[in-house]
C-alpha positions as CSV (number, residue, x, y, z in Angstrom):
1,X,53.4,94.6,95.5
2,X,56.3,97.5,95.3
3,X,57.8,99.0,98.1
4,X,56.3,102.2,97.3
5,X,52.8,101.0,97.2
6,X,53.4,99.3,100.4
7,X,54.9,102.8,102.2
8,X,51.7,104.5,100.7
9,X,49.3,101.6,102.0
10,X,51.1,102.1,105.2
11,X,51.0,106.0,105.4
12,X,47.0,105.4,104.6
13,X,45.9,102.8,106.8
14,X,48.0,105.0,109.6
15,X,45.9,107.7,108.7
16,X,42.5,105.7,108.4
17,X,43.4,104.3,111.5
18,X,44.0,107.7,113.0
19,X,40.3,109.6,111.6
20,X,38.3,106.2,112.5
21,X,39.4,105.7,116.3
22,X,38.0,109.0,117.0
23,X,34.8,107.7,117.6
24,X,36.0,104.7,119.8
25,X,34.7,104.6,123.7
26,X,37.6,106.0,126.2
27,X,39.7,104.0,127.7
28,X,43.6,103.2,127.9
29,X,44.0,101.1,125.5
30,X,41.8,102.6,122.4
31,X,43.5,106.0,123.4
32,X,46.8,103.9,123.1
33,X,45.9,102.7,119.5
34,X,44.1,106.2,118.6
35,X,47.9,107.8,119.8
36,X,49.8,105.0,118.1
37,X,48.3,105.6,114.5
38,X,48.3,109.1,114.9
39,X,52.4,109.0,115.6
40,X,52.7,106.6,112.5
41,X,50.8,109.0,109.9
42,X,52.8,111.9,111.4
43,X,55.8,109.4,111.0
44,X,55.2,108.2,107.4
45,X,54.2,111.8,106.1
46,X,57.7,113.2,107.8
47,X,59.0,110.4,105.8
48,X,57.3,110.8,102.8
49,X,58.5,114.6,102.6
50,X,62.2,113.9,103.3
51,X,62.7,111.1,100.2
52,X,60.1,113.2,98.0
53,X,62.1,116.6,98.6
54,X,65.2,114.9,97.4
55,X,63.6,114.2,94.0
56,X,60.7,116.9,94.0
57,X,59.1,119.5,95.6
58,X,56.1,118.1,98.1
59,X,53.2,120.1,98.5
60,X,55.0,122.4,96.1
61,X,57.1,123.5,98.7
62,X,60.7,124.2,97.4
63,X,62.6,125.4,100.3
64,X,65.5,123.2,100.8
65,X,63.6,120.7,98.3
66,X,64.0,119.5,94.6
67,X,67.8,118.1,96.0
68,X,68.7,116.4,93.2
69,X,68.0,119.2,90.5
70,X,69.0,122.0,92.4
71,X,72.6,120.7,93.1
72,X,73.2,118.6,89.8
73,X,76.5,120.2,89.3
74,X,77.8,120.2,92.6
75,X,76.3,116.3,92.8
76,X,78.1,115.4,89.3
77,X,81.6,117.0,90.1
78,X,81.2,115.0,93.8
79,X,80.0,111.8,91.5
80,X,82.9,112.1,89.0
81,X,86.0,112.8,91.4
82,X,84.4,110.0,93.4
83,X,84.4,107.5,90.4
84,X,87.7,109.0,88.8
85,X,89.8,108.8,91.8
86,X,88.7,106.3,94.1
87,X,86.6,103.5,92.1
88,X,88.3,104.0,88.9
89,X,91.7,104.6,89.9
90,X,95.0,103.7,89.0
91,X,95.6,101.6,92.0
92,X,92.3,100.1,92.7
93,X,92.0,98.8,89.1
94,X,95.6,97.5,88.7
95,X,95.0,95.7,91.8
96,X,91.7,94.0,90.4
97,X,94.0,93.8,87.5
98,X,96.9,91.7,89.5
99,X,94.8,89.1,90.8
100,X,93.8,87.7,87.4
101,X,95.8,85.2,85.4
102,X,95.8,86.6,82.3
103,X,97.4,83.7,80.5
104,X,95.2,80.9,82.1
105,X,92.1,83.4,81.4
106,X,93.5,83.8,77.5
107,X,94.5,79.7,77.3
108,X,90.7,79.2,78.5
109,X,89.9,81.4,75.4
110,X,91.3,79.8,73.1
111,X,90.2,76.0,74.6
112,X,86.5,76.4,75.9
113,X,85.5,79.8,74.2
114,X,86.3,79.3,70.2
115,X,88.9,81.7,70.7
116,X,91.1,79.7,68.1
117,X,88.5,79.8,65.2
118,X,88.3,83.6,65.9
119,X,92.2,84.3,66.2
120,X,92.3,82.5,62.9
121,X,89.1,84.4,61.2
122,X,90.8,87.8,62.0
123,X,94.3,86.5,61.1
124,X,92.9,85.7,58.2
125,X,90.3,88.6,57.4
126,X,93.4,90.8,57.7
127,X,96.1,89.1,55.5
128,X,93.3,88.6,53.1
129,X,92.6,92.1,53.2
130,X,96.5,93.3,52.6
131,X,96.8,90.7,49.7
132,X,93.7,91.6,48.1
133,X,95.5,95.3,48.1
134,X,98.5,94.8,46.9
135,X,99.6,96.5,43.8
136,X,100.7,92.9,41.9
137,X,102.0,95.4,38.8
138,X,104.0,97.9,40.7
139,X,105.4,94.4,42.9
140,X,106.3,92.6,39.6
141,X,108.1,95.9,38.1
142,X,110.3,95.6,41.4
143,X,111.1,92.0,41.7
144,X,111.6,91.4,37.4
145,X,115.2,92.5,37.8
146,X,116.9,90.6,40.8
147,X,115.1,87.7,39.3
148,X,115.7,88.0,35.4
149,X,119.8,88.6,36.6
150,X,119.0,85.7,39.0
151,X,118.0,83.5,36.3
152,X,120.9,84.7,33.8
153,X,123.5,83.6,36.4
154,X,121.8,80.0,36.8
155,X,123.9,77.6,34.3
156,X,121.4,76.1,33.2
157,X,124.0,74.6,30.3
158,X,125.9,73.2,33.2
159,X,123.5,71.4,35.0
160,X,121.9,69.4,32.4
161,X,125.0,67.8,31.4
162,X,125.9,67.1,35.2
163,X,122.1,65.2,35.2
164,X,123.3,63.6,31.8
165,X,126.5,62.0,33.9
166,X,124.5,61.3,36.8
167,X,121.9,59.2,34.9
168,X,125.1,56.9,33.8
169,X,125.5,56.1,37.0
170,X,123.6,52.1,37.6
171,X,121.1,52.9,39.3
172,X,120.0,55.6,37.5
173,X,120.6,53.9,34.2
174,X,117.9,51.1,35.6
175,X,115.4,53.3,36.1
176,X,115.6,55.4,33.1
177,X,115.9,52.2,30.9
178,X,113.0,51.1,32.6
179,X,110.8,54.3,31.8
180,X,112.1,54.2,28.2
181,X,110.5,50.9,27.8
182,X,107.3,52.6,29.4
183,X,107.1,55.4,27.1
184,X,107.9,53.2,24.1
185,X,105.2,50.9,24.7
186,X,102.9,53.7,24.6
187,X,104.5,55.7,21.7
188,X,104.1,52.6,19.4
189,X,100.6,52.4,20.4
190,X,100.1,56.2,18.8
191,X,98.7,56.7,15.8
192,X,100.8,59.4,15.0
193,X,103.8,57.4,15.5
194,X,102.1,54.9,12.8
195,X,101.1,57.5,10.8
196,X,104.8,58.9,10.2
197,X,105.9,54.7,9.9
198,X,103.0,54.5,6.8
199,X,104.9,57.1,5.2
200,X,108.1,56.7,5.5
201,X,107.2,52.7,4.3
202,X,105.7,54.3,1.9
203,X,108.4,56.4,0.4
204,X,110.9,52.8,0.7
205,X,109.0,50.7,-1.1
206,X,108.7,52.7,-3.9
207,X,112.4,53.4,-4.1
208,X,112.6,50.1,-4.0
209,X,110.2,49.2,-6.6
210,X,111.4,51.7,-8.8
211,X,110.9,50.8,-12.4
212,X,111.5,47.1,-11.5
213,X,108.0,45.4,-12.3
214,X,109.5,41.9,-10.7
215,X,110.5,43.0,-7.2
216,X,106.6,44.7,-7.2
217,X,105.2,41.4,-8.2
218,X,107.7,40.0,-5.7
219,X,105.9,42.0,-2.8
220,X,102.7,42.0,-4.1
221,X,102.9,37.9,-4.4
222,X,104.1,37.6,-0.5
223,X,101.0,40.1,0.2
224,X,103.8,43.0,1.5
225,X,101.4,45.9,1.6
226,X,102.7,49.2,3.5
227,X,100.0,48.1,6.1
228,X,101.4,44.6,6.5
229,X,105.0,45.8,6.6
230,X,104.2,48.3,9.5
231,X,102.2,45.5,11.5
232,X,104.9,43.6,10.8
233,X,107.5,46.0,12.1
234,X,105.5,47.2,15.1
235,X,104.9,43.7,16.6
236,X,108.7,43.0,16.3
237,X,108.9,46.7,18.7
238,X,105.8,45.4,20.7
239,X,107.7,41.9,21.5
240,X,110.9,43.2,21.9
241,X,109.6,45.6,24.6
242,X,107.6,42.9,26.2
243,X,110.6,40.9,26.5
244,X,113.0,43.8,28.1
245,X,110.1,44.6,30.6
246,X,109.7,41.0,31.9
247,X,113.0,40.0,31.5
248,X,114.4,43.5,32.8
249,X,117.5,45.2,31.7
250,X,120.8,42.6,32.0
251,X,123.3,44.7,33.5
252,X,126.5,45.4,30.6
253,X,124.0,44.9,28.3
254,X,124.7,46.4,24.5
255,X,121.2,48.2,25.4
256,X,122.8,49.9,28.6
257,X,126.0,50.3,27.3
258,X,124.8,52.2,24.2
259,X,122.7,54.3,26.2
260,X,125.4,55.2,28.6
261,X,128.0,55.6,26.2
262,X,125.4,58.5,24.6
263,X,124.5,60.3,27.7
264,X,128.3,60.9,28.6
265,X,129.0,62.0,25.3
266,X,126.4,64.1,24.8
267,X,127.5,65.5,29.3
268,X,130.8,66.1,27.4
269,X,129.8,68.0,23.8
270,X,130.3,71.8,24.1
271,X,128.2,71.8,21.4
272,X,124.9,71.5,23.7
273,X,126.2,73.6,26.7
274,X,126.8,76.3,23.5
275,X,123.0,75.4,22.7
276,X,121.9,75.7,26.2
277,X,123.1,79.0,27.0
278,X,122.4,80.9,23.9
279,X,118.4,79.1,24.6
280,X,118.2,80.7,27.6
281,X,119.6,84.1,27.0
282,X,117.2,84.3,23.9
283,X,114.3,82.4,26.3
284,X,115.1,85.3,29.0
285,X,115.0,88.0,26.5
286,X,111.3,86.7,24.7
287,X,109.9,86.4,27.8
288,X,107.9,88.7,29.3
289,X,108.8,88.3,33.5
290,X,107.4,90.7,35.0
291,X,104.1,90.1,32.9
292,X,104.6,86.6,34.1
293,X,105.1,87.3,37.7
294,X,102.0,89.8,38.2
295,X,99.6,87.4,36.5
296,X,101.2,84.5,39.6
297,X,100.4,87.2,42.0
298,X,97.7,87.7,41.3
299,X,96.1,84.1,40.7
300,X,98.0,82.8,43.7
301,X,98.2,85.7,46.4
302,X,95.2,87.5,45.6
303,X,91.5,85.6,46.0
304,X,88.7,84.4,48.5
305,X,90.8,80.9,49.0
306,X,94.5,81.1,48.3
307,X,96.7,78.1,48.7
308,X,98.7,79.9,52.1
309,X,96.1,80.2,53.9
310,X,96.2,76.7,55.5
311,X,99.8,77.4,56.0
312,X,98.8,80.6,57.5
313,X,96.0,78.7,60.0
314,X,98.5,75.9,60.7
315,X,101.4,78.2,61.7
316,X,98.5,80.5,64.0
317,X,97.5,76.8,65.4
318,X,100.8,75.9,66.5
319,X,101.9,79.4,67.8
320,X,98.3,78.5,70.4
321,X,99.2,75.6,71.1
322,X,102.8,76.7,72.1
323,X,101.2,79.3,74.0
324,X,99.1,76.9,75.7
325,X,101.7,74.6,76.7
326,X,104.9,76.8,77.7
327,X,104.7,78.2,80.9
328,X,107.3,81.0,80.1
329,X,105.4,82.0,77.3
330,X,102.0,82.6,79.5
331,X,104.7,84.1,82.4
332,X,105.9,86.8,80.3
333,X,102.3,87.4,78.5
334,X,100.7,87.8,81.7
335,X,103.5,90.2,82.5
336,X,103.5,92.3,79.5
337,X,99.8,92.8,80.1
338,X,99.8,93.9,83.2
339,X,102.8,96.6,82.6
340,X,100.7,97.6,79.2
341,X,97.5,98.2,81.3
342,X,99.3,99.7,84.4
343,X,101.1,102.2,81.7
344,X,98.2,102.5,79.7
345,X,95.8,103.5,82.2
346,X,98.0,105.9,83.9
347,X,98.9,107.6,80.6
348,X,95.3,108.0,79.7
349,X,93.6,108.2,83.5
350,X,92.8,111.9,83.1
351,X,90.4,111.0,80.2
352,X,88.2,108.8,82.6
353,X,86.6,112.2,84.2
354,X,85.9,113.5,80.7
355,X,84.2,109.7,80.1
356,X,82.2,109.7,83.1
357,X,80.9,113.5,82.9
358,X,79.7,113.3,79.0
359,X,77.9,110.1,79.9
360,X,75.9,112.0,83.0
361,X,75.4,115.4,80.9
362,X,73.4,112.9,78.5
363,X,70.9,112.9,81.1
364,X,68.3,115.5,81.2
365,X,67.7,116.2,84.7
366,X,64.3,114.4,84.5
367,X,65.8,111.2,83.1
368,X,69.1,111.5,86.3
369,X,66.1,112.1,88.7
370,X,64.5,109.2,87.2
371,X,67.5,107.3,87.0
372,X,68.6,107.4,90.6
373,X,64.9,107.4,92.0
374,X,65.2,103.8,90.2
375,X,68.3,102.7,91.8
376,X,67.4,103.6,95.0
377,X,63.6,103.5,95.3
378,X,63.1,100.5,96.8
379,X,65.6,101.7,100.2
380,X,64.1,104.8,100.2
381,X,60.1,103.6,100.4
382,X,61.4,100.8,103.3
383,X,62.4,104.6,104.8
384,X,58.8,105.6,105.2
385,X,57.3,102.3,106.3
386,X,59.7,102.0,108.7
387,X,59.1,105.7,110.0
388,X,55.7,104.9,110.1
389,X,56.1,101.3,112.1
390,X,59.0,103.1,114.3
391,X,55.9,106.2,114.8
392,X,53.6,103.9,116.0
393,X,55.8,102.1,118.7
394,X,57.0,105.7,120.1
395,X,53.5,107.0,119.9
396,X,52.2,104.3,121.6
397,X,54.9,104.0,123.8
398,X,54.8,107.8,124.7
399,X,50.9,107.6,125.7
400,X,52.0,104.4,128.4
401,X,54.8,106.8,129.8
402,X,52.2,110.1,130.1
403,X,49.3,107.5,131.4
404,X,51.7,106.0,134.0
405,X,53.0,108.9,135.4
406,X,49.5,110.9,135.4
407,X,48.1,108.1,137.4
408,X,51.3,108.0,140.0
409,X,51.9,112.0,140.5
410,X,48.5,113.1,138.6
């Protein structure tokens, strides 16, 4: 049962009480009850008028009644200034403020709250958002020329024939020797390679046949067809290479040597570094850069999933996990904080007023009556039972005193 059903059940069994012990016989101690419950209903109504007149008028009285409504404005400036300058205060909240750990409260974020996954969504969310944004035309247009004049200052026709000398060297030489054989396996297995071999056999034999009916009968005899000739030929290449790749490459061989002698020669023609740079001035000038660059931005910047975002979420991991573990790191966040709030609030503590009297003036004076009736209701209704309990005792206690002394100086 509520408290205010209780106070009312009081108030009206104090009352019943009072109207039914009329009719009891005489004597001290039904006088003693009639007087008690007439004390507690004179109790409990007293009590009932004083929390009602601070929320209403009883009995439609309205002499120093209807509290609440007929000092809102002097109750709201008392409620704000209260709020603004002692609760809400400067001092009082920077003092709550200074007993928090900021850094161990922000570390337990990011460990036992999620608060990594979300520190990366928003990371994310936002860079996403900027790249998405960007202008990848106007962005190309600016960085076409400090790369097209970085480009034309790369040699280009002096680093291929330093790569040329360098693969002279041994090692090198074994390697690419080694691929050679690779590639040439597979070449000879091409059917364009045999295509061009058909013809070219082709085009020999009949040079060589000529007019001369004896050498075709010759190769015709022997079964020499351009097929046979080429399947001769290609196994010779097949077993050759075969034998190089099991045997490996014998160091001073002629194979090595040649190949050698051909990459330093061609590391020292002029020739080439002549063809190199006029390649690349021509290759710079056909090209169209800053179409080139826009369409990279765009395929690799922009998009849902693009390829630095993990490199974005593993630098944001490690900067946590720095956090996390470097004391001086949490010292001078939990510092900064603190001088950010403190300067912060006292910048901007003549706002909180403003704050705290639009969110009152939102209540009609109905809905504050009904608001702080709420809060306090259930104090207010142990008011008026007690008044009516506390009525009774005196009441009662009253009639003993009279009864007493009419009986010793009656």
């Amino acid at each position: 049962m509520q408290k205010k059903n209780k106070a009312d059940l009081a108030l009206g069994i104090s009352a019943a009480g009072f109207f039914c012990t009329f009719a009891l016989p005489e004597s001290f101690a039904f006088s003693m009850v009639h007087h008690g419950f007439l004390a507690a209903t004179i109790g409990g109504l007293a009590d009932w008028f004083a929390v009602t007149a601070i929320f209403r008028k009883p009995l439609g009285i309205s002499y120093r009644t209807d509290i609440l409504r007929r000092n809102r404005s002097r109750i709201m400036d008392a409620l704000v200034t209260y709020a603004s300058e002692d609760l809400l205060s400067t001092e009082n909240i920077m003092s709550v403020m200074e007993k928090q750990d900021m850094a161990q409260l922000m570390s337990a974020y990011f460990i036992h709250r999620g608060g990594r996954e979300r520190v990366r969504q928003v990371v994310d969310a936002v860079l996403l958002r900027i790249a998405n944004d960007l202008d990848t035309q106007r962005i190309a247009v600016e960085l076409t020329p400090p790369i097209q004049q970085g480009l034309s200052s790369l040699a280009f026709e002096d680093i291929l024939p330093e790569v040329l000398r360098l693969l002279t060297q041994k090692n090198h030489m074994e390697r690419l020797l080694n691929s050679l054989t690779l590639i040439g396996g597979q070449v000879v297995e091409s059917s364009a390679l045999q295509q061009v071999l058909r013809e070219h056999i082709r085009i020999l034999r009949e040079n060589y046949e000529k007019d001369s009916a004896g050498r075709a009968f010759v190769l015709a005899s022997m079964g020499l067809t351009d097929e046979k000739i080429m399947s001769i030929l290609l196994e010779r290449v097949k077993k050759q290479l075969a034998k190089i790749q099991q045997e490996g490459i014998q160091a001073d061989s002629d194979l090595q040597r040649g190949l050698s002698a051909m990459l330093y020669n061609l590391s020292q023609d002029e020739r080439l570094r002549e063809l190199l740079r006029d390649r690349k001035d021509k290759l710079l000038e056909q090209v169209d850069l800053t179409g080139l660059i826009a369409r990279w931005l765009e395929m690799n910047i922009k998009g849902e999933e693009p390829f630095w975002i993990p490199h974005v979420n593993a630098y944001v991991d490690k900067l946590i996990d720095c956090f996390i573990g470097s004391s001086d790191w949490q010292n001078r966040f939990d510092k900064g904080v603190k001088d950010f709030l403190r300067t912060e609030f006292s910048k901007h503590h003549v706002l909180i007023p403003g704050f705290i009297r639009e969110r009152l003036n939102e209540f009609s004076d109905d809905e504050l009556i009904a608001f702080v009736e709420g809060k306090v209701q259930d104090d207010l209704q142990m008011i008026r039972i007690n008044g009516s309990v506390v009525g009774a005792m005196v009441g009662m206690g009253l009639y003993v005193l009279i009864a007493l002394a009419e009986r010793m100086w009656g």
